[in-house]
ZADO-1210 file (C-alpha; in nm, 4 decimals, padded with zeros to 6 digits):
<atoms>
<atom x="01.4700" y="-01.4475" z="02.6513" code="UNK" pos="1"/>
<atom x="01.6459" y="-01.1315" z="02.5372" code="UNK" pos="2"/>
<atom x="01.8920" y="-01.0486" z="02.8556" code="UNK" pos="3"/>
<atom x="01.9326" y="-00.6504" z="02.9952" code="UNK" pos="4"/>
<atom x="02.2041" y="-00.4235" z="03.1091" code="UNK" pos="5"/>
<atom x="02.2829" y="-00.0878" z="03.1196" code="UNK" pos="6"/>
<atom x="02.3786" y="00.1399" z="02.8987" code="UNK" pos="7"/>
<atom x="02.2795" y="-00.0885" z="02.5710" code="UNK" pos="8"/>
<atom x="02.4672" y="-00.0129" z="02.2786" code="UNK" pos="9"/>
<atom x="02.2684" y="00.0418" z="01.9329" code="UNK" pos="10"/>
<atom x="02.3685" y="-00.3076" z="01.8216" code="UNK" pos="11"/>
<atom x="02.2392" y="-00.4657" z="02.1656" code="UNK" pos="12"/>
<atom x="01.9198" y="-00.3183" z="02.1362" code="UNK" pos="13"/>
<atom x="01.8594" y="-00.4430" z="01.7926" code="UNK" pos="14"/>
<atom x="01.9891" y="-00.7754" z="01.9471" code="UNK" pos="15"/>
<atom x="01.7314" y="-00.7466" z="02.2169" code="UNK" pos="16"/>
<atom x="01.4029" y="-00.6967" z="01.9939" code="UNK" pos="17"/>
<atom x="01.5130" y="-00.9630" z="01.7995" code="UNK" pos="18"/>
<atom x="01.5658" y="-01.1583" z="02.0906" code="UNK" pos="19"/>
<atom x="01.1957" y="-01.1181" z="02.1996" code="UNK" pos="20"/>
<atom x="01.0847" y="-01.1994" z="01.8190" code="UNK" pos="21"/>
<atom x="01.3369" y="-01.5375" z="01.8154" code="UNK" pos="22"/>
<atom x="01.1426" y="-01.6428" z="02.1650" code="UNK" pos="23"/>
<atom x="00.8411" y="-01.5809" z="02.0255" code="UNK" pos="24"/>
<atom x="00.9201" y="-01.7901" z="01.7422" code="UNK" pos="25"/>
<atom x="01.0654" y="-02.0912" z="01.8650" code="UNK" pos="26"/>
<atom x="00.7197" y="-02.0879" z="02.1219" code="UNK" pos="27"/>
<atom x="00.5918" y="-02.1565" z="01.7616" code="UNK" pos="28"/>
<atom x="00.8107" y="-02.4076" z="01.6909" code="UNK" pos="29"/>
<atom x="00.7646" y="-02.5958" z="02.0088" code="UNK" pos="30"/>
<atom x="00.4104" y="-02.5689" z="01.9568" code="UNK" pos="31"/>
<atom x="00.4473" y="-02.7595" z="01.6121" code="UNK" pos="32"/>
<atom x="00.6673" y="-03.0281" z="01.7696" code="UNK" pos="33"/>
<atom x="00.3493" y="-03.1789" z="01.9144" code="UNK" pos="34"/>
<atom x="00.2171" y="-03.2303" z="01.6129" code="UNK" pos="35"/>
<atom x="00.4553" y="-03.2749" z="01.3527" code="UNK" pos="36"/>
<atom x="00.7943" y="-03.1699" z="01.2268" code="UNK" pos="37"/>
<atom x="00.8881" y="-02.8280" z="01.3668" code="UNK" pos="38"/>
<atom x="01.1572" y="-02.7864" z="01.0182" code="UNK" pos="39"/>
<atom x="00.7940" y="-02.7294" z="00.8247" code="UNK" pos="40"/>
<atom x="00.7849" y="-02.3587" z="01.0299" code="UNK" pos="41"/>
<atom x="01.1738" y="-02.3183" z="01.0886" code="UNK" pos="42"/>
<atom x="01.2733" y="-02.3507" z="00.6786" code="UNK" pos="43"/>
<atom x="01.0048" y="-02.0683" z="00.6769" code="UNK" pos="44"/>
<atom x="01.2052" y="-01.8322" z="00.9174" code="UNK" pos="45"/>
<atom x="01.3572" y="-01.6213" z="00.6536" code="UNK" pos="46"/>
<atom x="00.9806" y="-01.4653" z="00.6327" code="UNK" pos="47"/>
<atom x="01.0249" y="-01.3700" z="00.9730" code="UNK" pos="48"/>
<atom x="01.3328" y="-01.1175" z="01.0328" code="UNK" pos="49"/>
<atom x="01.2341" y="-00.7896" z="00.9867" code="UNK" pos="50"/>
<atom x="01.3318" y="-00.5558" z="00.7545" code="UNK" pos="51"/>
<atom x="01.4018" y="-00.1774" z="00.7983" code="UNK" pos="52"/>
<atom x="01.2991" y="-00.1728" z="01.1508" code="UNK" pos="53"/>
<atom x="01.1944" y="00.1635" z="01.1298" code="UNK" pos="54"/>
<atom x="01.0032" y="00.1326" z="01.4444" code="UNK" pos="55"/>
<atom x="01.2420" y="-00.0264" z="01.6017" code="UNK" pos="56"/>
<atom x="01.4845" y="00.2346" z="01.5596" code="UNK" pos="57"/>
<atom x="01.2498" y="00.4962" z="01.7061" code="UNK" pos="58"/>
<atom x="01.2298" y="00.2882" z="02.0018" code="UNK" pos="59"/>
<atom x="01.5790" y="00.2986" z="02.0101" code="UNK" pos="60"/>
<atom x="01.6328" y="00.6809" z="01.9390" code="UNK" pos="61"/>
<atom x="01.4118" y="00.8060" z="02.1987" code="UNK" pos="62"/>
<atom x="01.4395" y="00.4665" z="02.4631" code="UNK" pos="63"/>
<atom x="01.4985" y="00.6580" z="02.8300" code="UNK" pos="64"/>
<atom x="01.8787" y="00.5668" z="02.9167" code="UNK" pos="65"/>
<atom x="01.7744" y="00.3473" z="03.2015" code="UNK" pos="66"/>
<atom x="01.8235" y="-00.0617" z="03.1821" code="UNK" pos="67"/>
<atom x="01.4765" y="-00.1330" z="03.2818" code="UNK" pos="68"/>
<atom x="01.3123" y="00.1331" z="03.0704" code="UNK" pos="69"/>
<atom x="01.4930" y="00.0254" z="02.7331" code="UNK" pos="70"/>
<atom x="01.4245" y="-00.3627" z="02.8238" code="UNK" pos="71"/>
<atom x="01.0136" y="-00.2204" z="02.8068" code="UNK" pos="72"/>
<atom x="01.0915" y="-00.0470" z="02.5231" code="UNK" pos="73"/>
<atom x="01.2847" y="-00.3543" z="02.3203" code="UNK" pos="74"/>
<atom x="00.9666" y="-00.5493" z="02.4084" code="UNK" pos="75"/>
<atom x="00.7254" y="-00.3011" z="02.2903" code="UNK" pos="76"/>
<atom x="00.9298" y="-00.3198" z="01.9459" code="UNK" pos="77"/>
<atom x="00.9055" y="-00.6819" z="01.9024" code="UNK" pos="78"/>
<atom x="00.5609" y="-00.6516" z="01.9539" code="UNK" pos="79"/>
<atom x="00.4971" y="-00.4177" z="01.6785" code="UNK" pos="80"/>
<atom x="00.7511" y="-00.5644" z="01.4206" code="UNK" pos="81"/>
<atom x="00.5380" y="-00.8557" z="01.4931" code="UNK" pos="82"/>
<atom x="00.2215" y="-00.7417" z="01.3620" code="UNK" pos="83"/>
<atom x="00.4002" y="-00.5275" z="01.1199" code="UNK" pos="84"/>
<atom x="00.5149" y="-00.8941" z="00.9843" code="UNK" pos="85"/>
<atom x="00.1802" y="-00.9882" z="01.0101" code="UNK" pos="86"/>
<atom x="-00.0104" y="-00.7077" z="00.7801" code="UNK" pos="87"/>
<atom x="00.2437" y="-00.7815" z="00.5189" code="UNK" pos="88"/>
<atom x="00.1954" y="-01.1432" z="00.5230" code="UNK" pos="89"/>
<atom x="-00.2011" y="-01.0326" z="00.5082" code="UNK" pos="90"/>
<atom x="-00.1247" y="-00.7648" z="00.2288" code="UNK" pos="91"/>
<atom x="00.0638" y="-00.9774" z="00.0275" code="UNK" pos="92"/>
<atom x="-00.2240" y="-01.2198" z="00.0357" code="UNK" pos="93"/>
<atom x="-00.4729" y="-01.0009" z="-00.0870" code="UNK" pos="94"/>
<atom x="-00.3019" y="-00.7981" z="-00.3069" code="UNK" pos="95"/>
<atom x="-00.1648" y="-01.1036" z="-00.4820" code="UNK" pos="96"/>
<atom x="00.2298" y="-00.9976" z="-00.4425" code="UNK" pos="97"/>
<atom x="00.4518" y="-01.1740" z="-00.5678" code="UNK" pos="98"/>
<atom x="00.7883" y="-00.9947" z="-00.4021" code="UNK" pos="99"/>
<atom x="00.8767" y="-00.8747" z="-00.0516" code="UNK" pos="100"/>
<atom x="01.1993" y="-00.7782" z="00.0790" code="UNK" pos="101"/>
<atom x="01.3376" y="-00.9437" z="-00.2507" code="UNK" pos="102"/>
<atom x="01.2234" y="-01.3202" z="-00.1649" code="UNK" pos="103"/>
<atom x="00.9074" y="-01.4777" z="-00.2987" code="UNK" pos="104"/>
<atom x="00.6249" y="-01.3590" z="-00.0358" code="UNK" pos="105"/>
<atom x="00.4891" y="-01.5932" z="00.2232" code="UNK" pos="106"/>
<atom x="00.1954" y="-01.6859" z="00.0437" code="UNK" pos="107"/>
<atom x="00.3643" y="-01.8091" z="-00.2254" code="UNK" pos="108"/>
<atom x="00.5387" y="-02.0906" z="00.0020" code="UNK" pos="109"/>
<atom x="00.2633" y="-02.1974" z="00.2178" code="UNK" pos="110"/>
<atom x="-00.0736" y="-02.0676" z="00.0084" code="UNK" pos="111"/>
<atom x="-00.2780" y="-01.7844" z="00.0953" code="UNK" pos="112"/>
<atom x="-00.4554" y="-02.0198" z="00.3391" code="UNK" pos="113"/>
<atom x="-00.1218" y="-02.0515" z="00.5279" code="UNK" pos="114"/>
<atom x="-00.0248" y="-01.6923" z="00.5586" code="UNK" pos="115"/>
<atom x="-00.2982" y="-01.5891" z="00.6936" code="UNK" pos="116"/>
<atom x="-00.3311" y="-01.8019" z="00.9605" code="UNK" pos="117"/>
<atom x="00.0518" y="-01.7769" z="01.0209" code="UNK" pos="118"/>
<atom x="-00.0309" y="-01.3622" z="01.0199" code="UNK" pos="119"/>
<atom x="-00.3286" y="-01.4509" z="01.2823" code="UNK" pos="120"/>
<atom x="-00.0615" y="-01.6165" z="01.4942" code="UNK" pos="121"/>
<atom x="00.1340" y="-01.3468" z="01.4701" code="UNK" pos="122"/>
<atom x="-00.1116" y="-01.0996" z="01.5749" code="UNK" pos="123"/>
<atom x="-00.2106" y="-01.2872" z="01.8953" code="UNK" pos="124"/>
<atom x="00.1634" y="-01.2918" z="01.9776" code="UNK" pos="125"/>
<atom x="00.2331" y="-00.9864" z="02.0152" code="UNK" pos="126"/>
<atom x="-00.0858" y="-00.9149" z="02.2185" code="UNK" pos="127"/>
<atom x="00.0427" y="-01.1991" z="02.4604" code="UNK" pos="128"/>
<atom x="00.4160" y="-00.9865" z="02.4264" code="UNK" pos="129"/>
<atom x="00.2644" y="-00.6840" z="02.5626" code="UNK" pos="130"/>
<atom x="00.0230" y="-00.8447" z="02.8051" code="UNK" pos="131"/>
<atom x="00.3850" y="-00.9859" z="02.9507" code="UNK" pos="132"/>
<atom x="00.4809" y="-00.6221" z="02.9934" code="UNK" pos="133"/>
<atom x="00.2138" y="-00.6402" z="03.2976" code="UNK" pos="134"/>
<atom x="00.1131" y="-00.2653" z="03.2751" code="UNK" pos="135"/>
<atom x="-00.2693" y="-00.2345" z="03.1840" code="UNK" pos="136"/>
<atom x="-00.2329" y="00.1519" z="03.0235" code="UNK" pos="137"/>
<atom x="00.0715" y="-00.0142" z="02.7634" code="UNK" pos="138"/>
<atom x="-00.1882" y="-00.3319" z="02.6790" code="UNK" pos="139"/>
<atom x="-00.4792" y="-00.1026" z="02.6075" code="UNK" pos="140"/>
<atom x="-00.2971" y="00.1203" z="02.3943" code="UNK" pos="141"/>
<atom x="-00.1416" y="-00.1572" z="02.1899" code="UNK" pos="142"/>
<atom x="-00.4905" y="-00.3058" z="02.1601" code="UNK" pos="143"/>
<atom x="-00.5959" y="00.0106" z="02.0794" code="UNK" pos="144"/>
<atom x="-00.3580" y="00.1018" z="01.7781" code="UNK" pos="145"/>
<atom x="-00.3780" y="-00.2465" z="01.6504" code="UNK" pos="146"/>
<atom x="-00.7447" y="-00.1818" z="01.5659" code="UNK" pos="147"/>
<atom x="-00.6999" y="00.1421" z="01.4545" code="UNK" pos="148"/>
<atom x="-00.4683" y="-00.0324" z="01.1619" code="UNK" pos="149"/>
<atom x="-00.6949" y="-00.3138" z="01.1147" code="UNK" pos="150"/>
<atom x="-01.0149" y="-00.0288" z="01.0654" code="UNK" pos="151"/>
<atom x="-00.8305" y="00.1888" z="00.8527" code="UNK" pos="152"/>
<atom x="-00.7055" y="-00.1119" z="00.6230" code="UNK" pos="153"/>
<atom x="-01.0950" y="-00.2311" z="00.6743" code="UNK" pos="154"/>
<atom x="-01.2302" y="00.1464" z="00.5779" code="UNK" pos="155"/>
<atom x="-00.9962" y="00.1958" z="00.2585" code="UNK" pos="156"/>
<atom x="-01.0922" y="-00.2224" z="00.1211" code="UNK" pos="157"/>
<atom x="-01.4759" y="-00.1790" z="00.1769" code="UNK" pos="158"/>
<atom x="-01.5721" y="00.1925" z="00.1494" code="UNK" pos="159"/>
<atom x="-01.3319" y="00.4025" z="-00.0535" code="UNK" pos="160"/>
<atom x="-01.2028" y="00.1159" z="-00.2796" code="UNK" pos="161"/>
<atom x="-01.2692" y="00.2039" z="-00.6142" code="UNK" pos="162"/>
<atom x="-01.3758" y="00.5474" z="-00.5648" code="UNK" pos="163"/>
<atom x="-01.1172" y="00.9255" z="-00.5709" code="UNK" pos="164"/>
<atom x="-01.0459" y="01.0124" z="-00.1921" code="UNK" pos="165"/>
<atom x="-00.9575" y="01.3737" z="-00.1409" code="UNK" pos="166"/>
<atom x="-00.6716" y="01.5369" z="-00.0062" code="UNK" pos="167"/>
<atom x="-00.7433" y="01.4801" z="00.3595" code="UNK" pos="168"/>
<atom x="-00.9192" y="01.1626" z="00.3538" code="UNK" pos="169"/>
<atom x="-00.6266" y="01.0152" z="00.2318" code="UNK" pos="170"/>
<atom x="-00.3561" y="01.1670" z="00.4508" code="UNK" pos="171"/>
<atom x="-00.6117" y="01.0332" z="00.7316" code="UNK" pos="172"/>
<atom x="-00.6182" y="00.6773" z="00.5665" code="UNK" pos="173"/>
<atom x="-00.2313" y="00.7039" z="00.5977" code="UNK" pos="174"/>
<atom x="-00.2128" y="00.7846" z="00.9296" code="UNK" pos="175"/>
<atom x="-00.4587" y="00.5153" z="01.0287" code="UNK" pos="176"/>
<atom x="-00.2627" y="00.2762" z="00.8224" code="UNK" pos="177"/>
<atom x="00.0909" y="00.3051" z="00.9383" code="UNK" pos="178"/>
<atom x="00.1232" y="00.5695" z="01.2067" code="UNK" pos="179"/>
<atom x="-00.0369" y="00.3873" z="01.4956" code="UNK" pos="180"/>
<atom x="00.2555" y="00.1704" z="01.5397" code="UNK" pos="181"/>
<atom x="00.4812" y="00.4589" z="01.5483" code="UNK" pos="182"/>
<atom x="00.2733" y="00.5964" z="01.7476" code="UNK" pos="183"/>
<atom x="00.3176" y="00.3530" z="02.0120" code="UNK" pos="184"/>
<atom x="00.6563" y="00.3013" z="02.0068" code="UNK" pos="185"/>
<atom x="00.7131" y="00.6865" z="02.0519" code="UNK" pos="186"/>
<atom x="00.4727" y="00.6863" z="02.3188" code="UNK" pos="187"/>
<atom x="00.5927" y="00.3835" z="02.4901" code="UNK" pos="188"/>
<atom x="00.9309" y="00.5934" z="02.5336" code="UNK" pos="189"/>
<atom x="00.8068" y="00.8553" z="02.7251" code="UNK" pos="190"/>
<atom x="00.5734" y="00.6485" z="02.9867" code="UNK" pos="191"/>
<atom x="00.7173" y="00.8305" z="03.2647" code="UNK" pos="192"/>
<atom x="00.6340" y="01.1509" z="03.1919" code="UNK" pos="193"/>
<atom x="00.2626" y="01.2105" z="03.0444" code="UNK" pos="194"/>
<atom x="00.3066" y="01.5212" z="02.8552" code="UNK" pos="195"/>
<atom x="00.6025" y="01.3539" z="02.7049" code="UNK" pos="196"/>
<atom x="00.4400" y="01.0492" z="02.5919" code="UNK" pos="197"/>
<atom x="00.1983" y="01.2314" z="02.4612" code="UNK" pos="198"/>
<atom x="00.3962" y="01.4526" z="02.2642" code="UNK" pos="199"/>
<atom x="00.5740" y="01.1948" z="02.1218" code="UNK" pos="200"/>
<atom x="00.2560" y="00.9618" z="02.0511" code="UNK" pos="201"/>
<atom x="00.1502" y="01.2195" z="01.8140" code="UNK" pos="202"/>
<atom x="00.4829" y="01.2747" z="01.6399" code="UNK" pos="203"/>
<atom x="00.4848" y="00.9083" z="01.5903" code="UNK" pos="204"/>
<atom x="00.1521" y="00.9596" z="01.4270" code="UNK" pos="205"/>
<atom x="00.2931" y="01.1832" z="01.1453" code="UNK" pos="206"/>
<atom x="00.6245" y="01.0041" z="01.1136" code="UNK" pos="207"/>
<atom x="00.4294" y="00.7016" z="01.0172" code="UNK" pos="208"/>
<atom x="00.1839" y="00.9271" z="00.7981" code="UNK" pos="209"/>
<atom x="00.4809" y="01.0195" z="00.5866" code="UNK" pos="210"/>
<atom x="00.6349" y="00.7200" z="00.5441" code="UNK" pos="211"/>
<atom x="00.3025" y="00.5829" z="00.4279" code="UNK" pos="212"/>
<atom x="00.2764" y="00.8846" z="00.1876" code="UNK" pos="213"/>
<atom x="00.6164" y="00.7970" z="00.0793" code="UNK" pos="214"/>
<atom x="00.5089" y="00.4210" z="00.0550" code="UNK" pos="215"/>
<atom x="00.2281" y="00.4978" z="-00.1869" code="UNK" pos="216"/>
<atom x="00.4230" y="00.6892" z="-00.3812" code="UNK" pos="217"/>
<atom x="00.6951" y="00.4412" z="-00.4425" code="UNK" pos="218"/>
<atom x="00.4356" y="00.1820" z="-00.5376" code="UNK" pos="219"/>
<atom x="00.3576" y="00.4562" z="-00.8719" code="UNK" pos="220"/>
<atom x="00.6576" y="00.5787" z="-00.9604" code="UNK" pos="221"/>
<atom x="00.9502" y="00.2796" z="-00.8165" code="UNK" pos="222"/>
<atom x="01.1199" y="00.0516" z="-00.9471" code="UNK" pos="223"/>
<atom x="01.0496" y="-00.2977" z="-00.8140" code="UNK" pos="224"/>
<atom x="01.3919" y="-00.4156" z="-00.8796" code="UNK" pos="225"/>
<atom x="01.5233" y="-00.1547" z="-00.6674" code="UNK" pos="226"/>
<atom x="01.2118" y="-00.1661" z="-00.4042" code="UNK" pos="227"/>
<atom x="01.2659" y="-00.5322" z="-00.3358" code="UNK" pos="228"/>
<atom x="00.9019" y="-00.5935" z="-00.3601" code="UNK" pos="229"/>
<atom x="00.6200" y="-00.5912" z="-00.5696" code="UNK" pos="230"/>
<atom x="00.4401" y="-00.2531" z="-00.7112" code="UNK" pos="231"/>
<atom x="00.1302" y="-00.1096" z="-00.8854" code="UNK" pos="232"/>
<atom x="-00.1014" y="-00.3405" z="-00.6384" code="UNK" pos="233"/>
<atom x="-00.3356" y="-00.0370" z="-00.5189" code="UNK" pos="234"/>
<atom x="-00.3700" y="00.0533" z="-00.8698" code="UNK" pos="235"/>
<atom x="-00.4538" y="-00.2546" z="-00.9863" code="UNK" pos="236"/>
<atom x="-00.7193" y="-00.3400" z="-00.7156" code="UNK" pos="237"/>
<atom x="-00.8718" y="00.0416" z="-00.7341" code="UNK" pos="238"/>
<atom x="-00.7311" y="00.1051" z="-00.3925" code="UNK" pos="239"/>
<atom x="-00.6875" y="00.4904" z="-00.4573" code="UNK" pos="240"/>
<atom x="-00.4351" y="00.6589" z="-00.2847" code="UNK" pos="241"/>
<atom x="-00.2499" y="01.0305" z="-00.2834" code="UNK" pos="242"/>
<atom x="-00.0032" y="00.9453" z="-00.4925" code="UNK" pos="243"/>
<atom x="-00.2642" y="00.8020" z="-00.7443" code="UNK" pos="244"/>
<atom x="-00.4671" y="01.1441" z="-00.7795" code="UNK" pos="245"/>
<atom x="-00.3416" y="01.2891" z="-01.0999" code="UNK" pos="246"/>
<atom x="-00.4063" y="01.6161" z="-00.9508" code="UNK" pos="247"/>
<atom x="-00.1376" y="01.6241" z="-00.6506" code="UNK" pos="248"/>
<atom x="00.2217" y="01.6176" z="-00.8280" code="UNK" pos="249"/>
<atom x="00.4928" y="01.4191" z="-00.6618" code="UNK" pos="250"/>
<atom x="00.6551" y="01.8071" z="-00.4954" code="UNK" pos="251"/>
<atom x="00.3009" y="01.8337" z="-00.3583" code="UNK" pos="252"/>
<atom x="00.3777" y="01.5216" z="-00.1517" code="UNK" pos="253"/>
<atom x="00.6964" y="01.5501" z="-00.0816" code="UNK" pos="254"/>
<atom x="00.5839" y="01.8795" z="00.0664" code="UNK" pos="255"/>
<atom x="00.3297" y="01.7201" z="00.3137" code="UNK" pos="256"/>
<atom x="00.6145" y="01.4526" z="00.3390" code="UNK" pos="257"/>
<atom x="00.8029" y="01.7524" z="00.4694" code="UNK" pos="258"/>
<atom x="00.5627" y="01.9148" z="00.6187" code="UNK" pos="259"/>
<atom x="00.4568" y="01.5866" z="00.8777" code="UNK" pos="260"/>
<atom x="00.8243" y="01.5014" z="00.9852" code="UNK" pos="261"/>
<atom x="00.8639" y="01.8900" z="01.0259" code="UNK" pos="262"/>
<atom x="00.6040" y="01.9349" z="01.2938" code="UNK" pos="263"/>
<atom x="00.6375" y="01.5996" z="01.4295" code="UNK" pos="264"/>
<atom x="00.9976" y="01.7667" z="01.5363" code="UNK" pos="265"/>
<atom x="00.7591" y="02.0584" z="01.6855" code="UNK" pos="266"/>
<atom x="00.6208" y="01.9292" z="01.8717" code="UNK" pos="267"/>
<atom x="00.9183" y="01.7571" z="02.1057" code="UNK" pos="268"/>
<atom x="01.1201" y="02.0754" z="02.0595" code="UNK" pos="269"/>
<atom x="01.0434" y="02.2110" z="02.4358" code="UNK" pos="270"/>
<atom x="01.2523" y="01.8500" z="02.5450" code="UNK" pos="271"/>
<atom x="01.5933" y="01.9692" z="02.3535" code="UNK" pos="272"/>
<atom x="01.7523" y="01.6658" z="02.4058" code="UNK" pos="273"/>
<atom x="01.4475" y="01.4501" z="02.2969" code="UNK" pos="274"/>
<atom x="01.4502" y="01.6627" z="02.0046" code="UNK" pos="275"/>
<atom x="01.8078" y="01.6046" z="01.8891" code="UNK" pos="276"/>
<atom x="01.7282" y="01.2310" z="01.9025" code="UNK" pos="277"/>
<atom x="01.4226" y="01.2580" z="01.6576" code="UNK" pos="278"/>
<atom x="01.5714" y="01.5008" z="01.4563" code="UNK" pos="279"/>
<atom x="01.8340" y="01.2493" z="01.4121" code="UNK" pos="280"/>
<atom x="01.6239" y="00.9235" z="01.3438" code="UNK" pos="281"/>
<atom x="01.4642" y="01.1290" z="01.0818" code="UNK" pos="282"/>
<atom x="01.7605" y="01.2330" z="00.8949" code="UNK" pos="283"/>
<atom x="01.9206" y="00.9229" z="00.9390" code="UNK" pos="284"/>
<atom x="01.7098" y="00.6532" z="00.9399" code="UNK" pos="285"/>
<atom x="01.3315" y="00.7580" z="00.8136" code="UNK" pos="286"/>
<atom x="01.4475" y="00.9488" z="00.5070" code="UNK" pos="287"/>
<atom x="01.7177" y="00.6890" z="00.4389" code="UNK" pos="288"/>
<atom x="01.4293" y="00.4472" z="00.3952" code="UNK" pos="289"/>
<atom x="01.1921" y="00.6855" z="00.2353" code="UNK" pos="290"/>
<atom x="01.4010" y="00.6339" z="-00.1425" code="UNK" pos="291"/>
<atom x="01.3019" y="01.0446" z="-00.1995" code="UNK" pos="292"/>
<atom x="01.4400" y="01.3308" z="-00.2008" code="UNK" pos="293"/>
<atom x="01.3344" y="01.5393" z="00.0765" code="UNK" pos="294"/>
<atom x="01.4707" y="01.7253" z="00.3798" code="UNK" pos="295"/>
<atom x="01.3511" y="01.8407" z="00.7391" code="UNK" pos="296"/>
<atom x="01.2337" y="02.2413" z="00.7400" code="UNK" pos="297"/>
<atom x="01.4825" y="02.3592" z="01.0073" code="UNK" pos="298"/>
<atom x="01.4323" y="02.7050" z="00.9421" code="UNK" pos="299"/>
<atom x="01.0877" y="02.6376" z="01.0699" code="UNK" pos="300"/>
<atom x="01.1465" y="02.4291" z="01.3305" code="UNK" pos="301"/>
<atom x="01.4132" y="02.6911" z="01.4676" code="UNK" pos="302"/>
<atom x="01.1199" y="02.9184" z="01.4811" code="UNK" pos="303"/>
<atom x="00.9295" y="02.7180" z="01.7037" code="UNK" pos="304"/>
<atom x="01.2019" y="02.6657" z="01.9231" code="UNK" pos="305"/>
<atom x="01.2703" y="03.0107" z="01.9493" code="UNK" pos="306"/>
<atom x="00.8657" y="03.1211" z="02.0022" code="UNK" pos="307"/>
</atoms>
């Protein structure tokens, strides 16, 4: 079990979420033992470390300096780099990928059949993670945002598959998609302060908005060499997107791209040093991972601060 202290360094908290995720995996493991050999999971572990971490390092921008607060917060990140481990297992399945992260997908080692159940038992562990987290309000929420992402993806298979979304219904599909998990962790770091948490719970929403606009934009113009994984899947399956509408050029989303990190910033600007932080993740980390060119409007956020 991950172990606290104050004053964790950048390196320690990475150390820590991984440390939840590496319990939570060996429970697996053990689990298997009765039954068989546990190598059958463990030669599958390369699957299992996460990737960017982009959540993660939210959690660890904006985690309050206190040892107890950032040990909440490390959990909180496992728990969503767990089910973000287990959508991609799930959307590699059905959009027959071949390529994630560089490395043959899941499915491809253990069948489709395999994945998904191995996604199911992710899902259920990170529930269990947060449960362990004994506060009722952080549970519901999780539960919450988890089926937010599992309606969305439901919404965009069954009803708008095959058919032209407009402009807003798919910046909402986005956000349903990818920013409740933000969402949380952002949220999750201001607990002790409502208006806070709040605040941030929304600009979690439209960081993970963009980066799903980003996302969908990669997977029509990348390069899958370059992307690590495999592209052209919503195309193929009729899974319309933004980026697929051959009337919004690629500056028209960068501009929302913009537009949703932008106010996202906005809206923590009243908590300057909160608003440092974020401005920082974005710059360093978010639009690192984004792989296009666009930038933060400070000019605009200066204005807020300064109304």
């Amino acid at each position: 079990m991950p172990i606290t202290g104050a004053g964790i360094a950048d390196s320690e908290f990475i150390s820590q979420t991984t440390g939840w995720i590496d319990h939570t995996f060996d429970s697996v493991c053990e689990d298997i033992e009765e039954f068989g050999d546990r190598r059958i999971i463990e030669q599958l572990k390369t699957h299992f470390v996460p990737g960017k971490m982009l959540r993660t390092r939210l959690g660890m921008a904006l985690a309050p300096d206190d040892a107890n607060g950032r040990r909440e917060v490390t959990q909180a990140c496992a728990a969503t780099e767990l089910i973000h481990a287990a959508t991609l297992f799930h959307d590699d399945v059905i959009d027959g990928a071949f390529i994630r992260r560089a490395h043959p997908t899941l499915w491809r080692e253990v069948g489709s059949t395999g994945a998904i159940l191995i996604g199911d038992l992710f899902y259920s562990s990170a529930v269990r993670l947060v449960i362990e987290s004994n506060n009722m309000t952080r549970v519901r929420s999780f539960v919450d945002k988890v089926r937010e992402v599992c309606n969305t993806e439901m919404v965009h298979e069954l009803v708008l598959n095959s058919r032209d979304a407009d402009v807003e219904s798919s910046i909402k599909i986005a956000r349903g998609k990818t920013g409740p998990l933000f969402a949380f962790i952002a949220e999750t770091c201001g607990a002790n302060n409502p208006a806070k948490a709040e605040a941030l719970e929304e600009a979690g929403y439209r960081l993970g908005t963009a980066y799903q606009l980003a996302d969908d934009l990669l997977d029509v113009i990348g390069d899958e060499k370059t992307a690590g994984k495999t592209l052209g899947t919503d195309r193929q399956r009729d899974k319309f997107t933004l980026a697929q509408n051959t009337g919004i050029s690629e500056a028209f989303i960068r501009d929302r791209i913009t537009s949703l990190c932008t106010s996202a910033l906005e809206g923590v600007w009243r908590w300057p040093d909160l608003a440092e932080k974020l401005e920082t993740y974005i710059t360093s980390d978010l639009f690192k991972a984004l792989n296009i060119p666009v930038e933060l409007n400070m000019e605009r956020a200066t204005a807020c601060e300064v109304g």
